[in-house]
C-alpha positions as CSV (number, residue, x, y, z in Angstrom):
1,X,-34.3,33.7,18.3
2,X,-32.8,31.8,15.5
3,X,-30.8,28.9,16.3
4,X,-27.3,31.1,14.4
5,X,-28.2,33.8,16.5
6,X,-28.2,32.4,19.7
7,X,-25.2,30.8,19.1
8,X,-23.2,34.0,18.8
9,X,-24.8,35.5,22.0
10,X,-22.5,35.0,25.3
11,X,-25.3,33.7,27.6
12,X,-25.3,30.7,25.6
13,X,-22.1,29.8,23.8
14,X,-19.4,29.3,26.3
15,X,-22.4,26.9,28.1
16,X,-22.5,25.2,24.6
17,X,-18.7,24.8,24.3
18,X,-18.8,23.2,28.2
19,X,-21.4,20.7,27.3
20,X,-19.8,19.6,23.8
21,X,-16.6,19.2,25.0
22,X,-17.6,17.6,28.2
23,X,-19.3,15.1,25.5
24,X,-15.9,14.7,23.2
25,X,-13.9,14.4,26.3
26,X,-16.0,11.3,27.7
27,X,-16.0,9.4,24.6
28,X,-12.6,10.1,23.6
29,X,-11.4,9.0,27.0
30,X,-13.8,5.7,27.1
31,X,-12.7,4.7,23.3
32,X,-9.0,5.3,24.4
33,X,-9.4,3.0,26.8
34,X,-11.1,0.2,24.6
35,X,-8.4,0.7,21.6
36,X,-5.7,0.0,24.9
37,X,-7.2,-2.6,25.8
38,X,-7.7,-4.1,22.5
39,X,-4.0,-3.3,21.2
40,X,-1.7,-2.1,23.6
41,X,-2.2,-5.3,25.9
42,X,-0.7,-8.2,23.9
43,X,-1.3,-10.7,26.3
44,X,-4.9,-10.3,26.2
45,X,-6.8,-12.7,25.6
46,X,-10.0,-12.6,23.5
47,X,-12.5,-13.6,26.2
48,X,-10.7,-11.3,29.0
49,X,-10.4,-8.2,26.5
50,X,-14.0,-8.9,26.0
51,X,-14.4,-9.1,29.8
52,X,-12.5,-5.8,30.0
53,X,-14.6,-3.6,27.6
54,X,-17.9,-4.8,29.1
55,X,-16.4,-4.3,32.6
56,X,-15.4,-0.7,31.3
57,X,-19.3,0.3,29.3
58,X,-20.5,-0.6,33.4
59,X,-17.8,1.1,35.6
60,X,-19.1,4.2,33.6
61,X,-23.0,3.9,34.2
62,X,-23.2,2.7,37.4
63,X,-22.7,6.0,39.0
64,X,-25.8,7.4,37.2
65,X,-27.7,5.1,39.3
66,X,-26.0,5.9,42.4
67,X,-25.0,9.7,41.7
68,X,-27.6,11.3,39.7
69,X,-30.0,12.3,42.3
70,X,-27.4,13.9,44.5
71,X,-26.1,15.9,41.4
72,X,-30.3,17.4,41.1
73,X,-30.7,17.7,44.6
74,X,-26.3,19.8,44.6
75,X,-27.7,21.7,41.0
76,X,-31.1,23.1,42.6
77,X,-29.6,24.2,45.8
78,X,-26.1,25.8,44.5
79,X,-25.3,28.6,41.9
80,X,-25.5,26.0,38.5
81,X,-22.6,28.3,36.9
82,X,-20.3,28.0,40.0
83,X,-21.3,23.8,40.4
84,X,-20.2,23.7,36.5
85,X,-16.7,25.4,36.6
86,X,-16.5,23.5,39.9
87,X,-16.9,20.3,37.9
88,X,-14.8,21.1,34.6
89,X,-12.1,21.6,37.3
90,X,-12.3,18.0,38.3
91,X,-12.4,17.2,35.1
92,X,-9.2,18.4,34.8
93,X,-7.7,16.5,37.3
94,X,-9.0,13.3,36.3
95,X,-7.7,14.2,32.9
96,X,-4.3,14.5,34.2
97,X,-4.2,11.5,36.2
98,X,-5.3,9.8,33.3
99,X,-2.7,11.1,30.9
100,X,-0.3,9.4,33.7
101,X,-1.8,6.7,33.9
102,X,-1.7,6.2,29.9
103,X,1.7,6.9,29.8
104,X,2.7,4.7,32.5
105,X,0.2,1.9,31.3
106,X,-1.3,1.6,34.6
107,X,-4.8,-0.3,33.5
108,X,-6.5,-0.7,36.9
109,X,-6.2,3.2,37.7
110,X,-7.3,3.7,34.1
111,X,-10.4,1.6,34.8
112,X,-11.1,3.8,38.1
113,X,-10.4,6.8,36.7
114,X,-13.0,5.6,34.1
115,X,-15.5,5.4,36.8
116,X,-14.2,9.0,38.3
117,X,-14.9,10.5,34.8
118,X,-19.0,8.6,35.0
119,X,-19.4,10.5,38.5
120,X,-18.1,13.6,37.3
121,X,-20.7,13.4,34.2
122,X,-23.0,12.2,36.5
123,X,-23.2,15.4,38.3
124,X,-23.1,17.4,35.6
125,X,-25.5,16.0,33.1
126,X,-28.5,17.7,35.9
127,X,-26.9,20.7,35.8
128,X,-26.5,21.0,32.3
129,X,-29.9,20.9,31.7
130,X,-31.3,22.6,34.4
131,X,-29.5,25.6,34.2
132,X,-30.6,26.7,30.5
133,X,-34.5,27.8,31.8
134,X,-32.0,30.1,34.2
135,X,-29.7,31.4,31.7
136,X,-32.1,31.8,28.6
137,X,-35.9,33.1,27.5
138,X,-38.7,30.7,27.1
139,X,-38.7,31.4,23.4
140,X,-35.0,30.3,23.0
141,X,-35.4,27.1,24.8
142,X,-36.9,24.7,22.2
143,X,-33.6,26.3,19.8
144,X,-31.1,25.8,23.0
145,X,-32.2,22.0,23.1
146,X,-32.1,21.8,19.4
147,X,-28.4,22.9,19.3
148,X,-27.2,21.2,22.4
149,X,-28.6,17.7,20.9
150,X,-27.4,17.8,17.8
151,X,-23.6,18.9,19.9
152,X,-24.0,15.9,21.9
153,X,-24.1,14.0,19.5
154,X,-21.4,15.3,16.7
155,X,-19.5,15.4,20.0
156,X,-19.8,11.4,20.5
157,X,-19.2,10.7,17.1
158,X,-15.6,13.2,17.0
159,X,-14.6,12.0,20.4
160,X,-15.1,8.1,19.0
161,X,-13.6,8.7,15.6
162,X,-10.5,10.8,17.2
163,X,-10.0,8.1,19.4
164,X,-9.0,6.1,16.2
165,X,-7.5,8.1,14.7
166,X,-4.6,9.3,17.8
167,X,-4.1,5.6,18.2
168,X,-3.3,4.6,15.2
169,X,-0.3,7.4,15.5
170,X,2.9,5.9,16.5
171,X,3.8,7.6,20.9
172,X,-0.3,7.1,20.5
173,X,-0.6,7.0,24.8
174,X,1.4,10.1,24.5
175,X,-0.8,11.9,21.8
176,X,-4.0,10.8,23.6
177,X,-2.5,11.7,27.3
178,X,-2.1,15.1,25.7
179,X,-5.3,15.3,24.4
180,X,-7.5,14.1,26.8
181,X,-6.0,17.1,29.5
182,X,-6.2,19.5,26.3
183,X,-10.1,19.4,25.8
184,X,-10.6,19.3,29.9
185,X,-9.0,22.9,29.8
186,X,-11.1,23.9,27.4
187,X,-13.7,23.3,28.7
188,X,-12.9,24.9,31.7
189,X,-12.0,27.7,30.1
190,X,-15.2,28.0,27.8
191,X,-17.1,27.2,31.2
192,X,-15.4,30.3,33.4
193,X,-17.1,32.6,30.5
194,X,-20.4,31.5,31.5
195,X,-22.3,34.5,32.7
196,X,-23.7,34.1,36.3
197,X,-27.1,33.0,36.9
198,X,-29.2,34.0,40.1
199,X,-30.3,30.7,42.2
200,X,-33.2,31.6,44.3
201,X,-33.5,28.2,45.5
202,X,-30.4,28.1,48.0
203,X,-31.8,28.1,51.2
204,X,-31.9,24.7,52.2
205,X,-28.2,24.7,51.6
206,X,-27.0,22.8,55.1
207,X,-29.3,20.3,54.3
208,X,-27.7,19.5,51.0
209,X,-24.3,18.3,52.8
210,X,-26.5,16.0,55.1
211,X,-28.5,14.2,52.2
212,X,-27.5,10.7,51.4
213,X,-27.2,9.4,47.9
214,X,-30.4,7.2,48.2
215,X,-32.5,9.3,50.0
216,X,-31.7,12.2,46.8
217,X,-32.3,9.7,44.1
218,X,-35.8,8.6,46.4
219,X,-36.1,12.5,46.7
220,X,-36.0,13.0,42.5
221,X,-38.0,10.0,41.2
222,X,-40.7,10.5,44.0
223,X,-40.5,13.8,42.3
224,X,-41.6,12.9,38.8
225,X,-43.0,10.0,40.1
226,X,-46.1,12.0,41.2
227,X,-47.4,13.7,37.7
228,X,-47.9,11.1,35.2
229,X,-47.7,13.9,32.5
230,X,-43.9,14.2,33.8
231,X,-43.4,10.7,33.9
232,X,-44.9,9.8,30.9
233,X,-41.9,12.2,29.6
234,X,-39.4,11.0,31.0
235,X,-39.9,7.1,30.0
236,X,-40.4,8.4,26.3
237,X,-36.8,10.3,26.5
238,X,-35.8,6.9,28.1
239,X,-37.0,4.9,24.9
240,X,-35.2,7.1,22.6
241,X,-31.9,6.3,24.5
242,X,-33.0,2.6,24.8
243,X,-33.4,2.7,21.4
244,X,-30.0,4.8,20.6
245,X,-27.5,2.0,22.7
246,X,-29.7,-0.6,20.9
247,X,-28.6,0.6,17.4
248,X,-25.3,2.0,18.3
249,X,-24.0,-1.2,20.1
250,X,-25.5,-3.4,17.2
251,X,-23.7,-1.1,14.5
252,X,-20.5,-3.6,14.6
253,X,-22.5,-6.7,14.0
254,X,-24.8,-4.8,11.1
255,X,-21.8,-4.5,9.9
256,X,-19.9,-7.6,9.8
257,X,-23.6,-9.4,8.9
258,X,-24.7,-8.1,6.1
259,X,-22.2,-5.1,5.1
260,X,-18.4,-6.3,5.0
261,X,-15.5,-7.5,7.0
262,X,-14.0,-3.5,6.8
263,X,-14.0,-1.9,10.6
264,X,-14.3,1.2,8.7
265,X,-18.0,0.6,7.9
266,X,-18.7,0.8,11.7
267,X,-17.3,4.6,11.2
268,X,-19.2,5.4,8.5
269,X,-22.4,4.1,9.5
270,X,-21.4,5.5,13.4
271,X,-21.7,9.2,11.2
272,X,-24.2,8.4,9.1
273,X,-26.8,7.9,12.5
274,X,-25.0,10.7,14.5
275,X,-25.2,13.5,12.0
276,X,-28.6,12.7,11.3
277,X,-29.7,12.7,15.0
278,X,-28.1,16.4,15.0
279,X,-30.3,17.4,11.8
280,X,-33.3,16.5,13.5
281,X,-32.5,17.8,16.3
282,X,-32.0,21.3,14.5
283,X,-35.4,20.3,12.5
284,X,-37.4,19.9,15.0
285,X,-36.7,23.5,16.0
286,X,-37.8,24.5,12.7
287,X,-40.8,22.1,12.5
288,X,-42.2,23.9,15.9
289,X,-41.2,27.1,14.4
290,X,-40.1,28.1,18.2
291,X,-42.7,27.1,20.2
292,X,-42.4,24.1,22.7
293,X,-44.9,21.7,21.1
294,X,-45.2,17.8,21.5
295,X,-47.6,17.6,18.4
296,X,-44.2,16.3,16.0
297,X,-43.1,13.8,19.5
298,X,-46.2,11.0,17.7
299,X,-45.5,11.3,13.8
300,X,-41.4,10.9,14.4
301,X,-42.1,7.7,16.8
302,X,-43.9,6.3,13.8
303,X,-41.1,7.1,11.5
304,X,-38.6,6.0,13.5
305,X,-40.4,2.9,14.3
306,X,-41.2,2.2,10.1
307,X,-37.5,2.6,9.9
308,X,-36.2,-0.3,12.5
309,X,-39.1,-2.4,11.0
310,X,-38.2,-1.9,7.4
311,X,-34.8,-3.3,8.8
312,X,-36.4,-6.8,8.4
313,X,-35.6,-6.9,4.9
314,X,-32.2,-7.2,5.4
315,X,-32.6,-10.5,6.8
316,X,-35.1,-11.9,4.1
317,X,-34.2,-10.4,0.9
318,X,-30.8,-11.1,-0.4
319,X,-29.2,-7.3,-1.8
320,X,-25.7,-6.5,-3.4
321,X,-23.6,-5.2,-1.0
322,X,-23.9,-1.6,-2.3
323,X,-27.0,-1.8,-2.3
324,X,-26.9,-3.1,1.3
325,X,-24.8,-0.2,2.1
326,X,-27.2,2.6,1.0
327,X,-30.0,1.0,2.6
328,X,-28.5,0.7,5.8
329,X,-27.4,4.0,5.2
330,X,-30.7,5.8,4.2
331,X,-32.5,4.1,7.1
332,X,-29.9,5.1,9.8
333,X,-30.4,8.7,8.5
334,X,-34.1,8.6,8.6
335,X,-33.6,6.3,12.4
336,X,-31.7,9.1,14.0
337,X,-33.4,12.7,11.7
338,X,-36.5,11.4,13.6
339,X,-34.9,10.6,16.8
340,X,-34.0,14.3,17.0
341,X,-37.3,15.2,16.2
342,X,-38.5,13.4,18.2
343,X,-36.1,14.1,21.9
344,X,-36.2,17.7,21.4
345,X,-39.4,18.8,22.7
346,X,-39.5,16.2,25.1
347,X,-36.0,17.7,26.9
348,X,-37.7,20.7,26.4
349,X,-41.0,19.9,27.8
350,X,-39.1,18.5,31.2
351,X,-37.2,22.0,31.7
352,X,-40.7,23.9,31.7
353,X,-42.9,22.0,33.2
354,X,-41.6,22.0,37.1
355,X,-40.7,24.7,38.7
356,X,-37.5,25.7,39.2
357,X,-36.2,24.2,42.7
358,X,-37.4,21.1,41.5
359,X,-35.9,21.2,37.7
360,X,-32.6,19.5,38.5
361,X,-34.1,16.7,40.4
362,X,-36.2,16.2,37.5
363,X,-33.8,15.4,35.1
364,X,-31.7,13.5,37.8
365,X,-34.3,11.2,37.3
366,X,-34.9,11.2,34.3
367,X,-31.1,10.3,33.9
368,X,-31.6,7.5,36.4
369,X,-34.5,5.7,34.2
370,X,-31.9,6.6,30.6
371,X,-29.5,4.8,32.6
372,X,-31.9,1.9,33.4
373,X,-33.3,1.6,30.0
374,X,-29.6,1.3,28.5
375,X,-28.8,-1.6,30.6
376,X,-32.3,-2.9,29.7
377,X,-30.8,-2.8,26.0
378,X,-28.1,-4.8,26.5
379,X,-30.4,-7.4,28.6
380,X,-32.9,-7.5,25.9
381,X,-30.7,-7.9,23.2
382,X,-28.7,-11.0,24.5
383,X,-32.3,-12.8,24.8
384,X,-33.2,-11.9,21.5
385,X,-30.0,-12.5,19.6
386,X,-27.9,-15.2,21.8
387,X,-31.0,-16.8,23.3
388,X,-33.9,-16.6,20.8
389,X,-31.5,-16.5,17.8
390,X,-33.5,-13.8,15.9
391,X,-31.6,-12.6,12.4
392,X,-30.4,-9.1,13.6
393,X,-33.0,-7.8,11.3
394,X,-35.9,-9.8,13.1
395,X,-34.2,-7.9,16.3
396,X,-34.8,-4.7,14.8
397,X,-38.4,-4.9,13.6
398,X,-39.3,-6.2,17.2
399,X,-37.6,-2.8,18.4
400,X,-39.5,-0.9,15.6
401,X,-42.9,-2.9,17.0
402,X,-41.9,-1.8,20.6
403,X,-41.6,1.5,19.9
404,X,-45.3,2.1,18.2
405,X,-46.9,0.4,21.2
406,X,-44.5,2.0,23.7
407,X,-45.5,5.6,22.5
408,X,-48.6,5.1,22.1
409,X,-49.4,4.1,25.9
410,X,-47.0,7.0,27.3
411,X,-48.7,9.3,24.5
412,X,-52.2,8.3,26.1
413,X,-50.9,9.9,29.6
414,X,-50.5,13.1,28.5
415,X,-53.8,15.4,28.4
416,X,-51.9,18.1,27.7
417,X,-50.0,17.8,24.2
418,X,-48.8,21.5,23.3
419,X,-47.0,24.9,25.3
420,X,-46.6,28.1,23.6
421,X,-43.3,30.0,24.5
């Protein structure tokens, strides 16, 4: 089915809506929280609004590492449309404690509420994967990924430019309290017009209350952790979101090095990657012409790779800043067209090759190592940058260097490199 087609059909657009609000909501909420810290606490200091925002990106993660297995083990034993309408309910509340909390200017129950919202997400980013084999035909899969990529993403970049852009208003805590509750209900609302899905796998229901946290997460990576095909899949959809927070949290000082002393770069450059992570997410649909192949997953390593090499240049040959601009700009585009390329079969790949009591566990996972490799970013970036002092361009040709010998031993694993819808 063509990717305008599916869009229209009921099965699959009020699921769509869910997810790409769910998205918005998240990062409007978290940049909220950064522009309050940054500006509506004057007595702040530097160092401890630094402290804050780096207390805030971890208070969000952590409970993928201590939730996401009990969120795959919930999503394979319940009905996935009931857990997801369960969840954009909570949502909702956290939404409207947090609108309280903004108006009040009550930081530490913002900062738990910000951990709240990364539990909530938590549980549903299994779900919202798992349940699309349920909902849709095999031969709409690799176009469902394609779309709900490229969401994700314009999603994150709308909820982080909005974010700007109610703050700057002046009753800003009141705009954004508003906000935040409005796109909750929405989501809700798109989510109770999800049609039912059958769950055969709810047997073992009783034993899903007993199940502790760590014993689900040991339960889901022991899971992948047993075909090297499967793993090999998920560390390469790890890389591409090692590689994502490596650019994306490095946009600021691209910016301020070698660009200009304008914040509004960091928007524009922000787009430039994010929109062209949703083109190749909608290309590689194309590219496979439908079928769920891993023959483009090589070819846009290699691009993407070529592009955070060619990044060297910045450092070693001096440009006019316009021309800096548009080469920042050009390889960001061609950085995140092949990224999307390159994720979309792998997503795919993981929802097809387990079977279906298993699926959500899978992708629990998988969101366990994504959450593993982001930290593992951050880590490798402050050696490289604050330790080594590389140029931020030396940084990103060692990335680019990374990536062809990463993909090319997790590449090797796989015997089987194609699977026709």
């Amino acid at each position: 089915m063509k990717i305008v087609e599916l869009l229209r059909t009921r099965r699959f657009f009020p699921y769509f809506v869910v997810q790409a609000f769910g998205a918005l909501n998240d990062n409007l909420y978290k940049n909220i929280l950064l522009l309050f810290i940054a500006f509506f606490l004057p007595s702040t200091s530097t160092a401890d609004a630094s402290l804050l925002v780096n207390l805030a990106a971890g208070l969000f993660i952590l409970p993928f590492f201590i939730f996401s297995g009990h969120a795959g083990w919930l999503a394979d034993k319940h009905n996935k449309v009931w857990l997801i309408r369960r969840l954009k309910l909570v949502e909702i509340a956290l939404m409207l404690a947090a609108a309280i909390s903004l108006y009040f200017e009550y930081l530490t129950l913002l900062f738990a509420l910000l951990f709240f919202m990364g539990v909530q997400s938590a549980y549903f980013g299994p779900v919202k994967y798992a349940i699309l084999p349920d909902s849709l035909p095999r031969s709409d899969l690799l176009a469902a990924n394609s779309l709900v990529e490229m969401g994700t993403f314009v999603a994150i970049l709308s909820g982080t430019l909005l974010a700007g852009v109610i703050m700057a208003f002046d009753g800003a805590l009141i705009i954004a309290s508003v906000a935040i509750v409005m796109f909750a209900v929405f989501g809700w609302l798109a989510a109770i017009n999800i049609p039912k899905v059958t769950n055969l796998n709810i047997e073992k229901r009783q034993t899903v209350e007993r199940l502790g946290f760590w014993q689900a997460s040991k339960n889901a990576l022991a899971i992948v952790g047993k075909d090297k095909s499967l793993l090999s899949c998920v560390l390469l959809i790890s890389w591409f979101w090692f590689i994502g927070a490596s650019v994306l949290t490095q946009l600021p000082n691209l910016v301020k090095v070698y660009l200009s002393d304008s914040p509004a770069y960091v928007s524009l450059l922000l787009a430039v990657f994010s929109i062209a992570v949703g083109v190749g997410s909608l290309l590689s649909q194309k590219l496979t012409k439908g079928f769920i192949k891993l023959d483009f997953v090589a070819p846009s390593a290699i691009i993407l790779a070529l592009a955070l090499i060619a990044m060297v240049f910045l450092s070693v040959v001096p440009f006019s800043a316009n021309v800096t601009t548009l080469i920042v700009c050009i390889l960001l585009a061609i950085l995140g067209c092949a990224g999307g390329v390159f994720i979309v079969p792998l997503y795919t790949y993981l929802q097809v090759q387990v079977c279906s009591s298993e699926r959500a566990q899978v992708i629990a996972a998988n969101n366990i190592f994504n959450a593993i490799y982001m930290v593992a970013s951050a880590v490798l970036a402050i050696v490289l940058l604050a330790l080594v002092a590389l140029p931020l361009g030396g940084y990103f040709a060692v990335l680019g260097c990374c990536t062809l010998v990463y993909v090319y031993l997790m590449m090797a694993q796989w015997s089987k490199h194609e699977i026709l819808s």
